[in-house]
N, C-alpha and C positions, 0 to 999 in steps of 0.2 A: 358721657354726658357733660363733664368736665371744659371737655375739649371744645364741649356748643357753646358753653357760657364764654370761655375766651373767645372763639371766633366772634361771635355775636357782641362781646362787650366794644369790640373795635368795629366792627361793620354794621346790627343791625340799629345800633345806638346812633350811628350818622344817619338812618334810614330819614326822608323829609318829612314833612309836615305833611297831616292829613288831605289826601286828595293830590300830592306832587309825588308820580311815580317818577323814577329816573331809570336809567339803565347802564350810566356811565361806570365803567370800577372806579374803586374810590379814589385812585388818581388821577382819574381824567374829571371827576367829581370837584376835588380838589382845585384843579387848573380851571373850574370853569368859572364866567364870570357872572357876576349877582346881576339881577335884575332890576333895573331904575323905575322898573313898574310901582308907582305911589299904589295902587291900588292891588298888586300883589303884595307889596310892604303890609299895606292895613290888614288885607284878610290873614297876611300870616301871624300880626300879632291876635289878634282875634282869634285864631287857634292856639296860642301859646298855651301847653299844658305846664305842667307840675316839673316836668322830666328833668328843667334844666338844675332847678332847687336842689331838688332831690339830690343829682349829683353833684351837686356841691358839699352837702350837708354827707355826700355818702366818702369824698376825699377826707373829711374830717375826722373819722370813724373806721373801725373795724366791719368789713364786710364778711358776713357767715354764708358757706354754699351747704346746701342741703339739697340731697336729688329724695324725692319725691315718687310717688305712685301720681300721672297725670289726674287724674281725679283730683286729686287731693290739692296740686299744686293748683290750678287751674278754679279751684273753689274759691282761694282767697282772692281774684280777681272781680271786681265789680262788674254790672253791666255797663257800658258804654265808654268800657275804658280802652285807651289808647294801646292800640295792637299794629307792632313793625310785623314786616315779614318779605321775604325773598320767597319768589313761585319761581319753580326752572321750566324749560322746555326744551325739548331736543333743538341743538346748533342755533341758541340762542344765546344770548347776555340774561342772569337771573334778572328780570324785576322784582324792582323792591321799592316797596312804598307804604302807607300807612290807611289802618282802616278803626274801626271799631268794635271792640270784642261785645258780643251778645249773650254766650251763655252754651252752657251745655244739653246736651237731647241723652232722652234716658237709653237711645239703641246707641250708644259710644258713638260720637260726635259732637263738633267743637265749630259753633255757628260763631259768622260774623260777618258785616257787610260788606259788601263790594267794595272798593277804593274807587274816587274818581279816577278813573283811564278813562283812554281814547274805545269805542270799539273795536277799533283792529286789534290793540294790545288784551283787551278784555278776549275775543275768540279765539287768537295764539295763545294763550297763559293761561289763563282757566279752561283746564280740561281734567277729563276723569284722570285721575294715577298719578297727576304731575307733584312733585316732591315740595315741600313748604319746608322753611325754616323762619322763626318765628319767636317773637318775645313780647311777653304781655305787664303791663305794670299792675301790680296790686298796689291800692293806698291804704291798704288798711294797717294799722300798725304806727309800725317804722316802715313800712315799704318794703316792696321788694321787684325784683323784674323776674319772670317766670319765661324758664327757655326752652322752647322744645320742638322736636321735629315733626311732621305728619304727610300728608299727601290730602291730593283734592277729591273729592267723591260724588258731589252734584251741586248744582245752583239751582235756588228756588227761588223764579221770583216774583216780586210782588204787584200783584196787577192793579195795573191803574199809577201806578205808581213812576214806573220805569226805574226804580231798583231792584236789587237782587238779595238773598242769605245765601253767603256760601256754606257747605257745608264740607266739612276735612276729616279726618281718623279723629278719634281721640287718643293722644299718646299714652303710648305703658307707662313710661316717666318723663318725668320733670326736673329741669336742674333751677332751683330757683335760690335767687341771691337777694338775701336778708340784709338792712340796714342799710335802708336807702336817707334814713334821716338820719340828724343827733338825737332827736326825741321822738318818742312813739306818741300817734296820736289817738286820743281816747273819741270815741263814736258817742257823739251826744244829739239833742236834739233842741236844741234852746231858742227860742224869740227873742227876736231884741229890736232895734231902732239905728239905723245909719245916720249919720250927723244930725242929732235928734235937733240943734238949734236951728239947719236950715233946709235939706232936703227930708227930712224925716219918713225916711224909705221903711217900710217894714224889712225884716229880713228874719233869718233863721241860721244860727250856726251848728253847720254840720258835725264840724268834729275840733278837738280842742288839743296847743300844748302849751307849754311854760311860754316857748318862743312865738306864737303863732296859732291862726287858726283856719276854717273855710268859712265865709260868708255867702249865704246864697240869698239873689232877692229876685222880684218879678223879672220878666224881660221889660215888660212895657217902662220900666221904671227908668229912671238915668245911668246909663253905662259911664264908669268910673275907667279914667285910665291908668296904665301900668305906673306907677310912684304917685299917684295921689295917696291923700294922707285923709283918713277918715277916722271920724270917731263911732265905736258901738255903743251903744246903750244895754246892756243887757237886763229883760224882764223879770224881774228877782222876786220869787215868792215871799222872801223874808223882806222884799218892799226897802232893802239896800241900794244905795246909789252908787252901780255897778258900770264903770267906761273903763274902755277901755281903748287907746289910740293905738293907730299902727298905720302900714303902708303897704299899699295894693303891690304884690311880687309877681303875680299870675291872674291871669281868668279864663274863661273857657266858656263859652256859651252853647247852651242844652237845647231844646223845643221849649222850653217853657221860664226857662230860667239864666241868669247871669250867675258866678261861680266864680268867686274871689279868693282867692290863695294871700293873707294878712298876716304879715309879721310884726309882734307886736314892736310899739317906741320904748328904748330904757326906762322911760317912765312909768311904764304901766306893767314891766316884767314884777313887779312885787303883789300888786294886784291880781296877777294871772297866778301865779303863785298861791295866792289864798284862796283863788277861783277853785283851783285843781284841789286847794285839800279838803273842798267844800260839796265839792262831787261825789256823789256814792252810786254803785253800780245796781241796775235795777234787771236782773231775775227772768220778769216777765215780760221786759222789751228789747232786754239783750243789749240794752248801752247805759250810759253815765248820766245823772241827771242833776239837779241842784234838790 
């Protein structure tokens, strides 16, 4: 299982952005050229997840491997997170592209959406038996990338809709790699106000650290782009006047929501700072609160 994490940290880590299957190996990948598409540019920042942070913050840092029971490993990953993967087929080129992890089924299987493909490559490559290889990100924590092998078992899909749930084995085990940040990030659930002086967006902060945090607010609201600079307000029980500046590094946008990845400004790390030793962990909601 070792040997999946290294294969996979060099191959399914180049895997593309959500919805761009390729099938080139990765040096004809390499030699190919970018796309002057303005409007493939936009949607690709528009999907920008976490992934690229992460490894940055992961070069800085000791990384831990821990192989796992798939159960278990496969738990710390959220719904709707980012899942690379390679599907083979007899005398073909693996595809490999990105989809959306969904969640597990209580008969051993490992649900998750179709990728945009073409139909042709969707009826060659999705088929019963065909072999997956595959890595899913956990954010919880410090992060981690979850790696593991399976095969395909059936597509459900959903009517009216014209998408699919695939569904795959659930692996015996998992090899997953720990310490994808410098900082673990605490699961909180806090209100607060985006530039309370001029757009005064409601929002809610997901999860918190010394360095950084998530910011989620409506869709309908003003979409922020990658290096603007915003301030939060956070809603403080104790009625303290709590900001906090920093700059937009990521976003990701849901069904319902915008999802800002904020690191904070030097000026405000001493702030975050007292923020964190002001948090105490709550029992009966399973995160951190003020």
């Amino acid at each position: 299982m070792t040997q999946l994490a290294n294969e996979s940290d060099q191959e399914i880590e180049t895997a593309p952005e959500a919805g761009e299957p390729v099938t080139e190996t990765k040096q004809e990948a390499d030699s190919a050229p970018e796309s002057n598409q303005a409007e493939e540019a936009e949607k690709a920042q528009d999907q920008e997840t976490e992934t690229e942070q992460e490894k940055t913050s992961a070069d800085q840092g000791p990384k831990e491997n821990s192989v796992m029971k798939g159960e278990d490993a496969l738990s710390l990953v959220s719904p709707l997170s980012d899942l690379a993967f390679y599907i083979a087929t007899a005398n073909q080129k693996p595809l490999k592209c990105r989809s959306k992890y969904v969640g597990m089924h209580s008969h051993n299987y490992v649900l998750f959406e179709t990728p945009d493909i073409t139909q042709e490559q969707f009826q060659l490559y999705f088929q019963k038996g065909n072999p997956i290889k595959a890595c899913a990100l956990s954010q919880k924590g410090e992060g981690a990338r979850i790696y593991f092998k399976s095969q395909l078992e059936f597509i459900m899909p959903l009517e009216g809709s014209g998408k699919s749930i695939v569904f795959i084995t659930l692996p015996t085990e998992a090899d997953a790699v720990f310490g994808l940040r410098a900082e673990a990030r605490l699961e909180i659930l806090i209100p607060g106000i985006i530039n309370p002086e001029e757009d005064k967006h409601a929002c809610v902060i997901r999860d918190f650290s010394a360095s950084g945090c998530q910011v989620v607010i409506d869709l309908e609201n003003k979409s922020y782009k990658l290096g603007d600079s915003i301030e939060i307000k956070l809603d403080d029980e104790e009625e303290n006047e709590t900001v906090l500046h920093g700059t937009i590094k990521n976003k990701k946008r849901s069904n319902h929501y915008w999802k800002y990845g904020v690191q904070f400004k030097e000026e405000s790390c001493e702030t975050s700072c007292e923020l964190l030793n002001r948090l105490s962990f709550d029992e009966s909601l399973s995160r951190y609160q003020l």
